[in-house]
N, CA, C and O atoms as a MOPAC input file, in Angstrom:
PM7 MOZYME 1SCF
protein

 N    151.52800 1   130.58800 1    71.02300 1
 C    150.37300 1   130.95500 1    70.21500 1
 C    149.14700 1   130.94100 1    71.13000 1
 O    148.89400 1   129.90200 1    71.74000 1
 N    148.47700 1   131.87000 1    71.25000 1
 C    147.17400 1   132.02700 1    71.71600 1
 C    146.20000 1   131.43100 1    70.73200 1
 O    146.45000 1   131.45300 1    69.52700 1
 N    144.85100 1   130.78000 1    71.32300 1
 C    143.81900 1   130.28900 1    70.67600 1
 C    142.80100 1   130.52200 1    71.51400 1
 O    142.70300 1   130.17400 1    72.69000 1
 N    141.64800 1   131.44900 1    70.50000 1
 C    140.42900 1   132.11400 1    71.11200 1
 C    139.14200 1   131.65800 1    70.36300 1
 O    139.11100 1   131.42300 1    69.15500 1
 N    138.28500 1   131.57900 1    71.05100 1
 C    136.97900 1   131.33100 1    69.83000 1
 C    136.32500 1   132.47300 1    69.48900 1
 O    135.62000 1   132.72500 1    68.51200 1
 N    136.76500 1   133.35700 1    70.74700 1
 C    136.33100 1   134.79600 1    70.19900 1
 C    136.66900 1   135.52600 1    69.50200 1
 O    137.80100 1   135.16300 1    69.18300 1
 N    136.28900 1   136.90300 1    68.71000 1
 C    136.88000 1   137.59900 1    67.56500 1
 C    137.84700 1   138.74100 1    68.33500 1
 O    138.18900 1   139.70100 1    67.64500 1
 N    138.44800 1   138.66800 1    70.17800 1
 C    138.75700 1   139.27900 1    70.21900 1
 C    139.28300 1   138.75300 1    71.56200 1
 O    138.66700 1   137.95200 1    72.26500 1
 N    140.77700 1   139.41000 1    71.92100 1
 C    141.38300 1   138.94300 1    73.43100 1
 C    141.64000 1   139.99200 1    74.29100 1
 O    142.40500 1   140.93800 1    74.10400 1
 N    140.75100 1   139.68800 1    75.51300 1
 C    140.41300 1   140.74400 1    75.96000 1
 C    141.93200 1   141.67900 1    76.82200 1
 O    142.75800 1   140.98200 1    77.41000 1
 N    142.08500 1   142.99400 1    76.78900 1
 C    143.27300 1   143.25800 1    77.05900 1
 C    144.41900 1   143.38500 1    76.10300 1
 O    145.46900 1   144.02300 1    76.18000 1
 N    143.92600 1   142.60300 1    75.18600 1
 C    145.02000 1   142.42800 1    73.88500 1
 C    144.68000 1   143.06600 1    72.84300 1
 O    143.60500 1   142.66700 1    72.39500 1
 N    145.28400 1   144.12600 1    72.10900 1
 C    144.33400 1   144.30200 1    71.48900 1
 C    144.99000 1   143.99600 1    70.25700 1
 O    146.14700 1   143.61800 1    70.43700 1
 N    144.63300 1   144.03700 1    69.08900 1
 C    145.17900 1   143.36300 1    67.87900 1
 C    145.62800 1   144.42800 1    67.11600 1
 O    144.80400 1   145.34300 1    67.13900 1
 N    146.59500 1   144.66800 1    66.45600 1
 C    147.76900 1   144.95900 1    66.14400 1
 C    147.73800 1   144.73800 1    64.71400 1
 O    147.61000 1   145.63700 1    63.88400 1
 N    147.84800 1   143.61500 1    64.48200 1
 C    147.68900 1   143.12200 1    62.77200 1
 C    146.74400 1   141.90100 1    62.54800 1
 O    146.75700 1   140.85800 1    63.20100 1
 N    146.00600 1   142.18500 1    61.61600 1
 C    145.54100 1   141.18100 1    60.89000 1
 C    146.57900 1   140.20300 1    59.63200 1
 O    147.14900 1   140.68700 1    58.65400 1
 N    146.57000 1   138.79400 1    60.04400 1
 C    147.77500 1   138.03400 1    58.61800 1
 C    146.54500 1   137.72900 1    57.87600 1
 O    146.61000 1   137.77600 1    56.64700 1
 N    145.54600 1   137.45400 1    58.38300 1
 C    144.57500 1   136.24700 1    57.11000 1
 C    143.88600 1   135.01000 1    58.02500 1
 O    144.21200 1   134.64300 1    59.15400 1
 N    143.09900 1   134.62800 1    57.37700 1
 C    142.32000 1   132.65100 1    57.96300 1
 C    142.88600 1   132.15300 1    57.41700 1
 O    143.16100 1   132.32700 1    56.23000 1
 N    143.37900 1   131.04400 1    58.43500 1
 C    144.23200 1   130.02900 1    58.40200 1
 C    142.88200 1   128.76300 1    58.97500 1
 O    141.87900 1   128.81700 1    59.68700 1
 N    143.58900 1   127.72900 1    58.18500 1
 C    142.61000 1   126.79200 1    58.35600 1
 C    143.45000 1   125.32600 1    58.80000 1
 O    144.67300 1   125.39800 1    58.67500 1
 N    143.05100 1   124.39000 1    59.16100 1
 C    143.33000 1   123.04100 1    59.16400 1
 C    142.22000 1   121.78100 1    59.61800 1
 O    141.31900 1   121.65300 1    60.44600 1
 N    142.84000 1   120.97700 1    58.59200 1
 C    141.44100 1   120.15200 1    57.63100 1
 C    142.59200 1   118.66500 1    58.82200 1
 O    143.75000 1   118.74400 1    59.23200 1
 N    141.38800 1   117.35700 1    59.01000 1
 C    142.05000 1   116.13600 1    59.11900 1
 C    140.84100 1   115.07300 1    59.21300 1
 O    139.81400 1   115.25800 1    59.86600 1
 N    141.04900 1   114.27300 1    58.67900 1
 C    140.12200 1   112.92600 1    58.36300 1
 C    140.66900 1   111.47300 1    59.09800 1
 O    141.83000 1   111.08800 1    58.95900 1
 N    139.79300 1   110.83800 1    59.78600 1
 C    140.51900 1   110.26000 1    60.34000 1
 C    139.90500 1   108.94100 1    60.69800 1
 O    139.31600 1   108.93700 1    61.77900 1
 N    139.91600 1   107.85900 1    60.04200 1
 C    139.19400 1   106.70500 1    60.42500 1
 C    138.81400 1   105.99600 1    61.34000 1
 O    139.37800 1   106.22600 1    62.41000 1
 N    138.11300 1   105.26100 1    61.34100 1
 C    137.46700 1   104.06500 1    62.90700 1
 C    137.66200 1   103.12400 1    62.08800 1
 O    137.68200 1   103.04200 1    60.86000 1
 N    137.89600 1   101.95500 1    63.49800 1
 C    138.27300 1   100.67400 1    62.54700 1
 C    136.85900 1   100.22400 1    62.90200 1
 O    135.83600 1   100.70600 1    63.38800 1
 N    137.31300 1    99.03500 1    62.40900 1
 C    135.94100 1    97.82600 1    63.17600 1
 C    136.02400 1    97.51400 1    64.65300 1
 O    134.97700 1    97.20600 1    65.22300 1
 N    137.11700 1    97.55900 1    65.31100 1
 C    137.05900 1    96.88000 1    66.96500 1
 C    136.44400 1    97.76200 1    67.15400 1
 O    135.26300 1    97.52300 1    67.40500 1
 N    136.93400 1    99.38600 1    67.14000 1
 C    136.14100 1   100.26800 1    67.81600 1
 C    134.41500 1   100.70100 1    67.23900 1
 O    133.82700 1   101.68600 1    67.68500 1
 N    133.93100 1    99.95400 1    66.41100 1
 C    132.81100 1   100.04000 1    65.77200 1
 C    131.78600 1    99.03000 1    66.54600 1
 O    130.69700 1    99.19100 1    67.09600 1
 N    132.57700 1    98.00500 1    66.35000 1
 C    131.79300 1    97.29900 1    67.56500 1
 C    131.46200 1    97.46700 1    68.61900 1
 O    130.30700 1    97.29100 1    69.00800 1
 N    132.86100 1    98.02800 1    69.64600 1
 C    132.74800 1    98.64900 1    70.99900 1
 C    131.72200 1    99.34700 1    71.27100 1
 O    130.83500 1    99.28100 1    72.12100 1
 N    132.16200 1   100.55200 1    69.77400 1
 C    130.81300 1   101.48500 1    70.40800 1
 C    129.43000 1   101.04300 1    70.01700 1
 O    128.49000 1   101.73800 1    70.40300 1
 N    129.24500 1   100.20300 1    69.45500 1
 C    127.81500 1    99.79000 1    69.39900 1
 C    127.61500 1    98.86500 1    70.74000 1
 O    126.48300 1    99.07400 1    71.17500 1
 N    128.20700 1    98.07400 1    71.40900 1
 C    127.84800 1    97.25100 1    72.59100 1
 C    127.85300 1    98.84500 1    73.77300 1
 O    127.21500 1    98.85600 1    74.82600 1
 N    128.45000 1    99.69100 1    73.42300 1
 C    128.20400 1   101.05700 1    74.54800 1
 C    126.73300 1   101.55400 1    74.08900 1
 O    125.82100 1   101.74200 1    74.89500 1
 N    126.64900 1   101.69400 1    73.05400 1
 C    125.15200 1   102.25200 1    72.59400 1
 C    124.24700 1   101.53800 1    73.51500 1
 O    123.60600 1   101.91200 1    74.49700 1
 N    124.39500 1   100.25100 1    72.83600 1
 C    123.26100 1    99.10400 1    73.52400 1
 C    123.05500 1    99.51400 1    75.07100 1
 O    121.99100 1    99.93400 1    75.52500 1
 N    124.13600 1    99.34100 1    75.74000 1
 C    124.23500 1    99.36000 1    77.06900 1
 C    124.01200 1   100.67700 1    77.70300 1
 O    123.45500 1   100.70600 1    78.80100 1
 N    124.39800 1   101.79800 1    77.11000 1
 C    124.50400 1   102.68000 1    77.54400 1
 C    125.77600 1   103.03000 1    78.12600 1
 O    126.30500 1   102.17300 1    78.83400 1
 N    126.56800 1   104.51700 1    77.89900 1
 C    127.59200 1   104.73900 1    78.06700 1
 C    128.70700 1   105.55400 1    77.56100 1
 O    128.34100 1   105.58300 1    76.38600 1
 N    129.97100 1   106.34800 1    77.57600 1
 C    130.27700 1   106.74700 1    76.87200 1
 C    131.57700 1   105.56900 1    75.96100 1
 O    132.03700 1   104.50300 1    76.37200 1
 N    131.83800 1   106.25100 1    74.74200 1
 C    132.85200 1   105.16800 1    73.66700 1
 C    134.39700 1   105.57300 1    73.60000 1
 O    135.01500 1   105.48000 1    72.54000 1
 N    134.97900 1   106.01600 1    74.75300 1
 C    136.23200 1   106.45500 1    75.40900 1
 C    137.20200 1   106.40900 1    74.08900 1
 O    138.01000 1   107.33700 1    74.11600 1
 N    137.33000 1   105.52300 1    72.88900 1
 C    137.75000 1   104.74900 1    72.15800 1
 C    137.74200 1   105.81100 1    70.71100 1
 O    138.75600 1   106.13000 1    70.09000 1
 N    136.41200 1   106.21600 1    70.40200 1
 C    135.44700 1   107.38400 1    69.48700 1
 C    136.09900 1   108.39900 1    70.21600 1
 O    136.91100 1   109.05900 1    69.56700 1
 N    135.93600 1   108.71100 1    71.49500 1
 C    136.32400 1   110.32900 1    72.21400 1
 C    137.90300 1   110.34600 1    72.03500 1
 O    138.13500 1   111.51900 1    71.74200 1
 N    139.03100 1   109.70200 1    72.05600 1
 C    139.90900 1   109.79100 1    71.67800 1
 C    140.85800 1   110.10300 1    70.58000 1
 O    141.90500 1   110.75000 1    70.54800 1
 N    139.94900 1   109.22500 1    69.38900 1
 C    139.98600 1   109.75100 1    67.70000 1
 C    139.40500 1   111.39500 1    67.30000 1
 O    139.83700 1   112.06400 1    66.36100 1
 N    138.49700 1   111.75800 1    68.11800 1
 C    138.49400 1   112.97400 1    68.11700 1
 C    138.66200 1   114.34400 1    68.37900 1
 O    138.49000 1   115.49000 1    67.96600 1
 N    139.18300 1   113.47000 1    69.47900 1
 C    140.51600 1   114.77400 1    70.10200 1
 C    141.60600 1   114.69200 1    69.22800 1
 O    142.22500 1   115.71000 1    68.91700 1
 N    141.87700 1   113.68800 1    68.84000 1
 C    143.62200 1   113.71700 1    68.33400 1
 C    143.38500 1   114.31700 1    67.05500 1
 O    144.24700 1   115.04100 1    66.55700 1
 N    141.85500 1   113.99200 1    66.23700 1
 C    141.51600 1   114.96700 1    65.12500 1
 C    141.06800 1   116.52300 1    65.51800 1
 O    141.15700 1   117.10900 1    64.43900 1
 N    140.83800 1   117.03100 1    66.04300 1
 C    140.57500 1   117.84800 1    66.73200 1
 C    142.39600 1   118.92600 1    66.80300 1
 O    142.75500 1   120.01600 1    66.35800 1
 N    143.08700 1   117.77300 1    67.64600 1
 C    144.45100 1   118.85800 1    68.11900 1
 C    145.43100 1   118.76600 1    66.57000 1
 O    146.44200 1   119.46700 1    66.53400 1
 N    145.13600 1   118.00900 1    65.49800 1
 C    145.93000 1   118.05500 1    64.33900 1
 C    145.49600 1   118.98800 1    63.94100 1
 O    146.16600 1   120.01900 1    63.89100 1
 N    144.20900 1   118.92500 1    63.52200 1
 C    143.46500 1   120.12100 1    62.61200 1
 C    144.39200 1   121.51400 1    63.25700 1
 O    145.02100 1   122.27200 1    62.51900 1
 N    144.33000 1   121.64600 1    64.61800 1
 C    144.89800 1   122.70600 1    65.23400 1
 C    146.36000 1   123.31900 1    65.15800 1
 O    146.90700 1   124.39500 1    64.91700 1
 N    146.74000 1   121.74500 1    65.57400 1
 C    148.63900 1   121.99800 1    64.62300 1
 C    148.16000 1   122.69600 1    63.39500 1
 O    148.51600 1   123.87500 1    63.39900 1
 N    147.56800 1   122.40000 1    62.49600 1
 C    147.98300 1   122.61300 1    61.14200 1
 C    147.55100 1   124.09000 1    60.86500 1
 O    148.04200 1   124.77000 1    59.96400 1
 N    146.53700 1   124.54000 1    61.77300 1
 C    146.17200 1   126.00500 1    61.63500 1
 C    147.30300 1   126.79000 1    62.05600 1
 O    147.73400 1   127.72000 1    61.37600 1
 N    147.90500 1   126.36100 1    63.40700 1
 C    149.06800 1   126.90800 1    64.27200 1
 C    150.37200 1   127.08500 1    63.01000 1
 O    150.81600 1   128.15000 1    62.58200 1
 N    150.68600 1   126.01300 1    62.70400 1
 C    151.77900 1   126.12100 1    61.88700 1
 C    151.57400 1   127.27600 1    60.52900 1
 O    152.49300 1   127.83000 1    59.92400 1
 N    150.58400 1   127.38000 1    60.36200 1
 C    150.05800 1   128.53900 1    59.04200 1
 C    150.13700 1   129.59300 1    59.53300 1
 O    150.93200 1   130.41100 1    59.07300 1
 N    149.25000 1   129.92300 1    60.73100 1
 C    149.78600 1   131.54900 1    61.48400 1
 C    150.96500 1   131.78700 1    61.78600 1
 O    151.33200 1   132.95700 1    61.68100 1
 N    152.02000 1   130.67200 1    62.29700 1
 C    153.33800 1   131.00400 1    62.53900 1
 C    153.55800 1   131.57300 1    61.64900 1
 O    153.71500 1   132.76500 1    61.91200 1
 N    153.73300 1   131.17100 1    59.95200 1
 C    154.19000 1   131.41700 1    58.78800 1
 C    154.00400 1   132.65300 1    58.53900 1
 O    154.68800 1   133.31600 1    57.75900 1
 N    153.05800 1   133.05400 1    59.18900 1
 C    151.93700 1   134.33900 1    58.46200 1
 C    153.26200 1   135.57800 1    59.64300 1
 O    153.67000 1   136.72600 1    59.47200 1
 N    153.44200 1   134.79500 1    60.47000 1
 C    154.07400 1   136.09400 1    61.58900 1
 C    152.86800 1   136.03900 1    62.89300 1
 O    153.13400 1   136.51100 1    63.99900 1
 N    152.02400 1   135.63500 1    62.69900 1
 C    150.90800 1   135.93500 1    63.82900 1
 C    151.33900 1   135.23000 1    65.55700 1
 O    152.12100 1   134.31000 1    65.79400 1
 N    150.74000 1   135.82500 1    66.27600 1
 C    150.88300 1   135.08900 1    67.75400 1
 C    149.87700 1   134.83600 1    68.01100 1
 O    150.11700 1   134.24800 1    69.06500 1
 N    148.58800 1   134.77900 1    67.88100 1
 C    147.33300 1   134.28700 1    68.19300 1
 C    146.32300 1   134.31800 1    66.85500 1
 O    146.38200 1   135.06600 1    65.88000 1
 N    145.35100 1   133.21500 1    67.16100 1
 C    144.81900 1   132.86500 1    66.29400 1
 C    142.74300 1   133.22200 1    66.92500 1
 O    142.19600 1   132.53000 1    67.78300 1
 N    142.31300 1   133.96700 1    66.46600 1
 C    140.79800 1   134.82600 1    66.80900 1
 C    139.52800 1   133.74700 1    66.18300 1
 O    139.60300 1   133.03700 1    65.18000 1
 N    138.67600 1   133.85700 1    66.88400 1
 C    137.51500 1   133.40700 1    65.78100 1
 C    137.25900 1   132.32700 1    65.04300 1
 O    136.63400 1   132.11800 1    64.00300 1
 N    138.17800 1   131.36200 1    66.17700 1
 C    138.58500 1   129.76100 1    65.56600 1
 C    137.03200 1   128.82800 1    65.99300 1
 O    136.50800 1   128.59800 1    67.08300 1
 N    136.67300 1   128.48500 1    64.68600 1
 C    135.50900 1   127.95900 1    64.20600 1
 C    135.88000 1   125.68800 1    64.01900 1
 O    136.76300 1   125.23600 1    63.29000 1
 N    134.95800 1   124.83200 1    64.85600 1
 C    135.34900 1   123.76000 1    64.57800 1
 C    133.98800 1   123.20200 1    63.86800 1
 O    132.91600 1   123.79100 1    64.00800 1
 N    134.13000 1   122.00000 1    63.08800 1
 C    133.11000 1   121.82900 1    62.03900 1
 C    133.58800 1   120.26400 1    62.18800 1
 O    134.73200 1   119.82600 1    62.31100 1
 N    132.24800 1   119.52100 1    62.13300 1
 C    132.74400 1   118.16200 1    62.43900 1
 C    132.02200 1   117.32300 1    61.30600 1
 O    130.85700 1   117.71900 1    61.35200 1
 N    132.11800 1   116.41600 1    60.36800 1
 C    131.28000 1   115.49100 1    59.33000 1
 C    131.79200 1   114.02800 1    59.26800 1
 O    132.97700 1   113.69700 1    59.31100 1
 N    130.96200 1   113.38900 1    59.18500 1
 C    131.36300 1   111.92400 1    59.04200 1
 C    131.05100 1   111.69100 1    57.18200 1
 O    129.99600 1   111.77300 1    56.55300 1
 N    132.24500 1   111.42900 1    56.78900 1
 C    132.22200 1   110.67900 1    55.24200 1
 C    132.18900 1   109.87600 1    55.16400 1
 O    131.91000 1   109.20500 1    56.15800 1
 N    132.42600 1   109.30400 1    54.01500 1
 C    133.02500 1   108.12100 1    53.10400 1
 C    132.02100 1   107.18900 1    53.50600 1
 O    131.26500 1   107.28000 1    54.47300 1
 N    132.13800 1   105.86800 1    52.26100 1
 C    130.87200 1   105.02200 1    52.59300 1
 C    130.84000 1   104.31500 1    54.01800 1
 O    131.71800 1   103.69400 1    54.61900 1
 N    129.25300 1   104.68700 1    54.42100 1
 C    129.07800 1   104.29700 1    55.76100 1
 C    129.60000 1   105.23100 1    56.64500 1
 O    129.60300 1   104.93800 1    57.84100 1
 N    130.00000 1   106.20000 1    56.31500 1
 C    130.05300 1   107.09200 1    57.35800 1
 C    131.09300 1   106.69400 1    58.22300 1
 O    131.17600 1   107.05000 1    59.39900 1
 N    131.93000 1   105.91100 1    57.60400 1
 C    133.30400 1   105.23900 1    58.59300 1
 C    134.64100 1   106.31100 1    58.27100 1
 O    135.79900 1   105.89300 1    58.27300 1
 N    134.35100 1   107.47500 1    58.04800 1
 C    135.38300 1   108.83900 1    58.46300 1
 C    134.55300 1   109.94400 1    59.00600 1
 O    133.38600 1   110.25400 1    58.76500 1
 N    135.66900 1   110.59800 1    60.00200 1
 C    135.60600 1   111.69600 1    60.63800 1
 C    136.30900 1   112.60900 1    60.31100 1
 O    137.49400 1   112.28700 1    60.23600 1
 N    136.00600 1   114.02300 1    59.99000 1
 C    136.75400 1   114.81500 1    59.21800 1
 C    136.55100 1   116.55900 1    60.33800 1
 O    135.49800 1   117.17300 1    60.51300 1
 N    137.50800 1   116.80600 1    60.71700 1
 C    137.20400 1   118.21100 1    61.41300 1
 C    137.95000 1   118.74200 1    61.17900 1
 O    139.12100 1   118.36400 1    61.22500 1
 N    137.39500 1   120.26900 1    60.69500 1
 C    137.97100 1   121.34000 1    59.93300 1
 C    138.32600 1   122.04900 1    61.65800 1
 O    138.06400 1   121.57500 1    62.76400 1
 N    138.89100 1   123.11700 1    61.33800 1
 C    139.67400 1   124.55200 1    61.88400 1
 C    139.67800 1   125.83200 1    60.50700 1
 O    139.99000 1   125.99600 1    59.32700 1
 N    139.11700 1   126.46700 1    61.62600 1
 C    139.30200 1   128.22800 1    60.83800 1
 C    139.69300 1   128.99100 1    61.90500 1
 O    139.67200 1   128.55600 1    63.05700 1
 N    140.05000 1   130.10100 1    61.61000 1
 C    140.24300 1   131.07500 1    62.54800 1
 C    140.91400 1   132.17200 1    61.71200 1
 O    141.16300 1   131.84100 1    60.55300 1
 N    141.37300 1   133.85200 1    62.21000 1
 C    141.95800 1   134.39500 1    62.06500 1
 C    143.18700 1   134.69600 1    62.66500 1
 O    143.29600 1   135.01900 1    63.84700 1
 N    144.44500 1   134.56100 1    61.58900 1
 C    145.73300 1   134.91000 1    61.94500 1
 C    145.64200 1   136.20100 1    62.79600 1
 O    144.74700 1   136.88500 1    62.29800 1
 N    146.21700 1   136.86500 1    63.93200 1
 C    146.47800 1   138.18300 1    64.22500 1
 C    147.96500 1   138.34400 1    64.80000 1
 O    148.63300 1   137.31800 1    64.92700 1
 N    148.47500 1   139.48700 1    65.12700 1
 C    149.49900 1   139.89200 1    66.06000 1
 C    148.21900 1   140.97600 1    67.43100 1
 O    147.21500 1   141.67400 1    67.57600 1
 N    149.20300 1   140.40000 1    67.95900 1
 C    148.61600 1   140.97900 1    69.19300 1
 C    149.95500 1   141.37600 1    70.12000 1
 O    149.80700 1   141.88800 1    71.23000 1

């Protein structure tokens, strides 16, 4: 599966449109790492701990788009959009969406 942020791959040209496919994932911080990253704040620094939870939310959301274009028939996915929000009380979830368009190419 190809993944582009652009609406278009260059050389490739698109063939079929399946549809937007999306994938959603929420994903908590505990307290150790709440603390951590506040003694990194203080100090200055990055929270290696935070950057990790959001990659792994980040590459699910992505599985889950991937697995929808498979379905669809598509080989690449166009115009993939990431969206990031912190919920729930206190702001102790992380939630990042995925969009994009299914294509054949």
């Amino acid at each position: 599966m190809i993944f582009s942020t652009t609406p278009t791959i260059e050389g490739r040209p698109i063939r079929d449109y399946k549809g937007v496919v999306t994938g959603e994932t929420i994903i908590g911080a505990n307290a150790i790492k709440d603390f951590m990253a506040g003694v990194r704040d203080f100090f200055g620094g990055r929270s290696g701990a935070y950057e990790r939870v959001l990659v792994k939310a980040r590459e699910t959301a992505m599985d889950e788009m991937e697995k929808q274009a498979a379905e669809l028939g598509a080989n690449a996915i166009v115009g993939i959009d990431f969206d990031y929000e912190t919920i729930g009380s206190n702001n102790s979830m992380l939630m990042v969406s995925a969009s994009g368009t299914a294509v054949v190419i």
